[in-house]
C-alpha positions, 0 to 999 in steps of 0.5 A, a space after each residue: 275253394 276260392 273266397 269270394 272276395 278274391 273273386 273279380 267284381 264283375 264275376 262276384 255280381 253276376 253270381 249275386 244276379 244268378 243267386 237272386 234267380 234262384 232264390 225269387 223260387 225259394 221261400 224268403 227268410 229275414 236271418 242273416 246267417 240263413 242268407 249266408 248259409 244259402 248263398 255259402 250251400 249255392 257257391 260251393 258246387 262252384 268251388 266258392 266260399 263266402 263267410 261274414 267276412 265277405 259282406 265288408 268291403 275289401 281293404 286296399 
């Protein structure tokens, strides 16, 4: 699996744009962790992971 934050930025917002797609059809929930969860269980038949981690800025 790729982490997404090794993922190119460009690439990383096109998944956030087509994750949004999705989920405008699914019920809205306000837990963080279930975000993570749902985005996680969408990325994963793409072979991407993402953790809490990925929603802090990348260190240069």
């Amino acid at each position: 699996m790729t982490p997404f934050r090794d993922i190119a930025p460009a690439e990383q917002a096109r998944l956030r744009e087509a994750y949004a797609d999705e989920m405008a059809r699914q019920t809205n929930t306000c837990s963080m962790d279930e975000k993570i969860a749902r985005f996680n269980a969408w990325l994963e038949p793409q072979g991407i992971s993402f953790s809490e981690d990925d929603l802090r800025p990348k260190s240069r």
